[in-house]
C-alpha positions in Angstrom: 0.0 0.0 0.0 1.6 3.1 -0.5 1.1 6.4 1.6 -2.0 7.9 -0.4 -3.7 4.5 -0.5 -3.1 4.6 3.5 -4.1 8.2 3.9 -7.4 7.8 1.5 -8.6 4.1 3.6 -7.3 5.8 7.1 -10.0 9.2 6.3 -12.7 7.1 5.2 -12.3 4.6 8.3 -12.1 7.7 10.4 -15.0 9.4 9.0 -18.0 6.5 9.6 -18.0 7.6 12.9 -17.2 10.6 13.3 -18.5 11.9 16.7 -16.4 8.7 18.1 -13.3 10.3 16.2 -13.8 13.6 17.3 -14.0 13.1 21.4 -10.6 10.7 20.2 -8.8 13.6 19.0 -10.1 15.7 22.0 -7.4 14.7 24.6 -4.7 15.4 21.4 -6.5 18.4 21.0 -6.2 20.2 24.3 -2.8 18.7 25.0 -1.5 20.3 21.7 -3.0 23.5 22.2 -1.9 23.7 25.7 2.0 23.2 24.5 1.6 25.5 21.8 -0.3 28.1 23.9 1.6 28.2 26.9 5.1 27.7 25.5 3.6 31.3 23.7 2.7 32.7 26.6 6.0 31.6 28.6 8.5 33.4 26.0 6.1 36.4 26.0 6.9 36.4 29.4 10.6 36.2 28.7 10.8 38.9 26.0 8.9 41.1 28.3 11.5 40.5 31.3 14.4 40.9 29.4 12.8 44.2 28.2 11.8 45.3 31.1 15.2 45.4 32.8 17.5 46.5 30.0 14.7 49.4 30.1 15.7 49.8 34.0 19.6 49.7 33.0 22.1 46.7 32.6 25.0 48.7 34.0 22.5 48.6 37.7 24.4 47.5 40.9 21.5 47.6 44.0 22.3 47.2 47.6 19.7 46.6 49.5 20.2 46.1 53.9 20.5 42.5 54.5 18.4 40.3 57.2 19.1 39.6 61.2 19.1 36.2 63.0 16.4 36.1 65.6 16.1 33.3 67.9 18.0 31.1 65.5 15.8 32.2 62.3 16.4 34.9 59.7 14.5 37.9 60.6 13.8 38.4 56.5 15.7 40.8 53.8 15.3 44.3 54.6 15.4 44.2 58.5 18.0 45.2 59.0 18.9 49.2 58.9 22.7 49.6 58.8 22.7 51.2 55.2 23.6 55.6 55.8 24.2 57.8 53.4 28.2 57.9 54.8 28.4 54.7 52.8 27.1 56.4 49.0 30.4 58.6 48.6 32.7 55.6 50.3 31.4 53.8 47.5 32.3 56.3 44.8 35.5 56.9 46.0 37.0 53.8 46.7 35.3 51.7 44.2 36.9 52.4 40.7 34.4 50.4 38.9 31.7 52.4 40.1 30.4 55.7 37.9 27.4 57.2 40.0 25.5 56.1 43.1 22.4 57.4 44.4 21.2 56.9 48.1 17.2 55.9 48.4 14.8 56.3 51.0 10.6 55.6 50.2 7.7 56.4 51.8 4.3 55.8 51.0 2.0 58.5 51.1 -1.0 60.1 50.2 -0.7 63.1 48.1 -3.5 65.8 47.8 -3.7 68.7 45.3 -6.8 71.1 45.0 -9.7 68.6 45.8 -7.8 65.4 44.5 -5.9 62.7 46.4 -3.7 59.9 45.4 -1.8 57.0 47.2 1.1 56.6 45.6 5.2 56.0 46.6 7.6 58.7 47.1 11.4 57.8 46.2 14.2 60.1 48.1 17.0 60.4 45.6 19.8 62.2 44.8 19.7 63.7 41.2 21.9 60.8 39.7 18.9 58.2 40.1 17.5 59.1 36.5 21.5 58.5 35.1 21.2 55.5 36.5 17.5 54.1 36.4 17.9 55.3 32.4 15.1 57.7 33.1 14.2 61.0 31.2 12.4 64.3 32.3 9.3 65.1 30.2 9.1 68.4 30.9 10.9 70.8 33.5 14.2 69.9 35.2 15.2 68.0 38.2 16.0 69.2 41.4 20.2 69.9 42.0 23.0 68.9 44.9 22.4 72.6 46.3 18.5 71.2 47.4 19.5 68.1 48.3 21.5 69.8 50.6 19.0 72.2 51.5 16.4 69.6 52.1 14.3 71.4 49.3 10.9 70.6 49.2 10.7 69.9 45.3 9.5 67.3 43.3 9.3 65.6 40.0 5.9 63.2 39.1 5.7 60.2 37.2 2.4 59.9 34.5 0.4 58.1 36.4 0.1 60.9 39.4 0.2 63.8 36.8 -3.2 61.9 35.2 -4.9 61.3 38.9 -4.2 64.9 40.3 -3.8 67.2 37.4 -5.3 65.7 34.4 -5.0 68.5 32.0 -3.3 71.2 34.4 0.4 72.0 33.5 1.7 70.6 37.0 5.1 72.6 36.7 5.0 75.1 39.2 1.8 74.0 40.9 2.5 73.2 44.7 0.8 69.2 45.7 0.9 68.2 49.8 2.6 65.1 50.8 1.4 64.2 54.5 0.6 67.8 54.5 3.6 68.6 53.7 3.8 71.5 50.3 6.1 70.3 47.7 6.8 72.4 44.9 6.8 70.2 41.2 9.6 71.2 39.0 9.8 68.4 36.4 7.5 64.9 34.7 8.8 61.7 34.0 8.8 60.3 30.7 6.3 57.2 30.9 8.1 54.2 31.9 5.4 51.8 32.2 5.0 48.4 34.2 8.5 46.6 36.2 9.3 43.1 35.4 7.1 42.6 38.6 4.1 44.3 37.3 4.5 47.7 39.0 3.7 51.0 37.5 6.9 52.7 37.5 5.2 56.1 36.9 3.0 56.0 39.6 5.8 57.7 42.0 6.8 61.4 43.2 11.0 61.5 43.3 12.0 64.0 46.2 15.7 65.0 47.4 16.2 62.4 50.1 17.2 64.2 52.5 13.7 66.3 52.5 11.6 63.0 52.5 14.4 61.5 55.2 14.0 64.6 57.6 10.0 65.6 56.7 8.3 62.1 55.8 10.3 59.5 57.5 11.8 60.7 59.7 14.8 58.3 59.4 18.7 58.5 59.5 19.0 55.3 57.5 18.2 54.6 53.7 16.1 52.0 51.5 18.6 51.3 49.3 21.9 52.5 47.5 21.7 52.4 43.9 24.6 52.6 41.5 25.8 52.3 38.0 28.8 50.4 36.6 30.8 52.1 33.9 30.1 49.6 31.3 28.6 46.0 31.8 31.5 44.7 31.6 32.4 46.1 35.1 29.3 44.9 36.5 31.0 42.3 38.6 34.2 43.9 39.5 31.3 47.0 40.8 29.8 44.3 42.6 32.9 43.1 44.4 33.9 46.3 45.1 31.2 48.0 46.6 30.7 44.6 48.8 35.0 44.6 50.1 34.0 48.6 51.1 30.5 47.8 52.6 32.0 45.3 54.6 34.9 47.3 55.7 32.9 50.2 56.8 29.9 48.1 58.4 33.2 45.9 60.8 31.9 42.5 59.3 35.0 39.9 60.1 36.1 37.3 57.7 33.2 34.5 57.9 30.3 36.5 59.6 27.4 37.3 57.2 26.7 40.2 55.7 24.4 42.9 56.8 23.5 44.1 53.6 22.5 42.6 50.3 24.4 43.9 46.5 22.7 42.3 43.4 23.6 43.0 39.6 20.5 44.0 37.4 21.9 40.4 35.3 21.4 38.8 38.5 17.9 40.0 39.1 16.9 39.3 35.3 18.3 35.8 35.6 16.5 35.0 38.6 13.3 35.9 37.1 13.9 34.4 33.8 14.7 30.7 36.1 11.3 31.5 37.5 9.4 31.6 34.2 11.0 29.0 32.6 10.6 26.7 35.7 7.0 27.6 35.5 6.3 27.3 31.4 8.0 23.7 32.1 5.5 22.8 34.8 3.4 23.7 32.6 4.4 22.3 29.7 4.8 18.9 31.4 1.3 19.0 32.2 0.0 19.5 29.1 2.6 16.2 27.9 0.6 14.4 30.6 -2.1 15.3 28.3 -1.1 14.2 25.0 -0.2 11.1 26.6 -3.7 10.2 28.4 -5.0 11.3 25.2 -3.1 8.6 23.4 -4.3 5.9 25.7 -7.3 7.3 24.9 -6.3 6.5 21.0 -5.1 3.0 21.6 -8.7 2.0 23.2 -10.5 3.2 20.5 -8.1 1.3 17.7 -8.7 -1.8 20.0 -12.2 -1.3 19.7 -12.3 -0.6 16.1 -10.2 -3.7 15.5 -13.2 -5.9 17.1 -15.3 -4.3 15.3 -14.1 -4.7 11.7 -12.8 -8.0 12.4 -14.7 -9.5 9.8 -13.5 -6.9 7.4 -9.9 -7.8 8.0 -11.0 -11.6 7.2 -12.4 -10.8 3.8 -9.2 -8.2 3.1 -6.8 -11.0 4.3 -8.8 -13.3 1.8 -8.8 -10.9 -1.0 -4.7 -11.2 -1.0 -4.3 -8.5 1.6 -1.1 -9.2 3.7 -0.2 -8.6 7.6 1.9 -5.7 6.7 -0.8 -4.1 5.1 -3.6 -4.6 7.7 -0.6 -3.4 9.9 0.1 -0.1 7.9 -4.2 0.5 7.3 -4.4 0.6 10.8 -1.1 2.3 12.2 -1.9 5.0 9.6 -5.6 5.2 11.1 -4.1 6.2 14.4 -1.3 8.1 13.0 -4.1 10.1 11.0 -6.4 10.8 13.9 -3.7 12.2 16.1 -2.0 14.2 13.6 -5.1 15.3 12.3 -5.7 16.5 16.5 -2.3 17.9 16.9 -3.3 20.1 13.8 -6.7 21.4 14.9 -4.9 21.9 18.2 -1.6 23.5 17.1 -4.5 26.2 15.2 -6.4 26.7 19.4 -2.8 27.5 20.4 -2.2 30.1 18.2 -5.5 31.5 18.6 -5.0 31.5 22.4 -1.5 33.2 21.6 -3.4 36.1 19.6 -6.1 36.2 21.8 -4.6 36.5 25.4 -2.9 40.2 24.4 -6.0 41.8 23.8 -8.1 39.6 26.5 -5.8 40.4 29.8 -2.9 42.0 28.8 -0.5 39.2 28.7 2.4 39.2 26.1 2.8 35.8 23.9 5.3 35.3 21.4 4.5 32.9 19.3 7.5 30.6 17.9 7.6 27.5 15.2 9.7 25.4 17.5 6.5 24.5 20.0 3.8 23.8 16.9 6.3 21.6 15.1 7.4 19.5 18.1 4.1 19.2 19.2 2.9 18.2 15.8 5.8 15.5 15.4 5.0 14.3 19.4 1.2 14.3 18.7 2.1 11.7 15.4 4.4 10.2 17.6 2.0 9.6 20.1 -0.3 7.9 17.5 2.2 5.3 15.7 3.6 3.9 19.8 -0.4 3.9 20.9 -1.5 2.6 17.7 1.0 0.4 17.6 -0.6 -2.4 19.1 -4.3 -2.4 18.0 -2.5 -2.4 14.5 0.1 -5.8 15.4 -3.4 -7.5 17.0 -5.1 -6.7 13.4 -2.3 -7.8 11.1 -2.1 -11.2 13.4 -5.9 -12.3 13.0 -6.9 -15.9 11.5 -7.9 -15.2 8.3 -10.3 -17.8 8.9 -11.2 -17.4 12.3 -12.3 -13.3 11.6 -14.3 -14.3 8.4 -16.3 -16.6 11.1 -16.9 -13.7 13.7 -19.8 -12.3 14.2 
């Protein structure tokens, strides 16, 4: 028989029953779709990490205070507050690598201007943050080292607060309160959009720190330091660096832990990306659990059709069929029916793909990789699960299935 013949008989086999055929192919059907979709949905994922931080800045060196032990247990990142502002220009002296660091203290707060009132989070920086965070001023100018000093009580606003309190108002020059507080705005950030994590990076006010330190917190310690390498290439050496002056400073002996934290943006992005792809995997796995109960699913119903057209196969047999053509009829049946599922599902994942943007939000990227190995494992599936109904038909008693009932 050769492959047309096989393809015609395995269609026309297929199609006297096609409601039986068509909750067959289901199981091929969602697994397919849910390899093809996902595996979209996953590298959307990826692309938009990877975006997200080179948009924050690769050349990023963050250190963040580290965790106390409590009763034998980690007290958790952050709990400790040994990080002062003595430590930013330590860092930019001694630390060759390093071209501009920026100390950070937050708040939340509410903000209020004219009759309108906004939770949002205000970032304490030094001038050098949008250098480093690869931000850019809209409009206006941002506050100088002379009000830092001072303690100036000035502001720039990302998007998001400009559209809750001002909407069309030019903000520049307007006064906003921050815990009551009047802050003069002088600049607007350029829209960032969402973090990696989902946050709205324009939905901040950036103060001098030292005015949200002294009038908001109330604090003599900081968030965070935030600094920029010279070129990525540095990253590491930055990293070392600022870590062999931290621990100088902070008295930390050879052995003890560390009471602060220093992570490369590269470090942060691979993180992340492990996350995803540990996820889409899980995920994927699942949906190969599904192909494979799905061809179970296959191999029953070839059993079941071999019973049936037992008699057939007799009268085939004695028209001067052969084994290996019973065998190839029905191997190509099964090999039909799930190809003919990964198909129908390989065209649901790509719809889900196009679909999920607009739905929720989420990014996809679709990719040939995923539909053609899930096509060639969906055919797979059918010739190992079809198989053995196919052997059990080519093996039959000529005789003894012309007899059966």
């Amino acid at each position: 028989m050769n492959p047309a013949t096989i393809l015609r008989t395995a269609l026309w086999s297929l199609g006297r029953n096609k409601v039986r055929t068509g909750l067959t192919m289901l199981g091929i059907i969602i697994g397919v779709a849910s390899v093809v979709g996902m595996v979209s949905l996953g590298q959307g994922a990826l692309a938009a990490v990877e975006e997200r931080i080179a948009a924050m800045g690769l050349n990023v060196v963050t250190v963040t205070p580290g965790s106390k032990r409590q009763g034998g247990h980690h007290a958790g990142a952050g709990s400790v507050t040994t990080l002062i502002f003595e430590d930013v220009p330590a860092i930019l002296r001694e630390c060759p690598s390093v071209l501009v660091a920026s100390p950070i203290v937050r708040s939340g707060a509410q903000i209020v201007f004219q009759n309108k009132n906004h939770s949002t989070t205000v970032q304490g920086a030094a001038p050098e943050f949008l250098t480093i965070q690869d931000r850019k001023l809209r409009d206006g100018a941002i506050f100088d080292q002379d009000q830092v000093r001072s303690g100036a009580k000035v502001c720039v606003i990302g998007e998001t607060v400009l559209k809750e309190l001002f909407g069309s108002v030019n903000p520049i020059g307007e006064v906003l309160r921050i815990k009551k507080i009047p802050f003069l705005v002088v600049g607007i950030l350029e829209s960032k959009g969402q973090s990696s994590t989902g946050q709205d990076q324009d939905d901040l006010v950036v103060a001098p720190w030292t005015t949200v330190q002294r009038k908001l917190t109330g604090t003599t310690y900081l968030n965070s330091i935030v600094t920029s390498a010279r070129n990525e290439s540095l990253l590491d050496s930055a990293r070392d660096e600022i870590k062999t002056v931290l621990r100088r400073r902070h008295r930390i002996r050879p052995g003890d832990e560390e009471d602060f934290a220093v992570q490369t943006q590269t470090e942060v992005a691979a993180a992340r990306q492990e996350t995803t792809r540990f996820m889409m995997t899980l995920v994927v796995v699942v949906a190969l659990v599904a192909l494979l109960v799905g061809g179970i699913g296959v191999m029953n119903i070839m059993l079941v059709t071999v019973l049936e057209r037992t008699r057939e196969i007799g009268i085939r047999m004695a028209l001067g069929a052969r084994p290996t053509h019973v065998l190839l009829q029905f191997l190509g049946e099964a090999t039909v029916l799930t190809s003919l599922g990964g198909t129908i599902g390989i065209a649901l994942g790509m719809g889900f793909s196009f679909v999920i943007p607009h739905l929720v939000g989420w990014p996809t990227k679709l990719t040939a990789a995923p539909m053609i190995g899930s096509f060639l494992f969906s055919a797979g599936v059918g010739i190992f699960f079809g198989l053995y109904p196919a052997l059990r038909a080519s093996r039959l008693d000529p005789i003894e299935a012309l007899r059966y009932e």
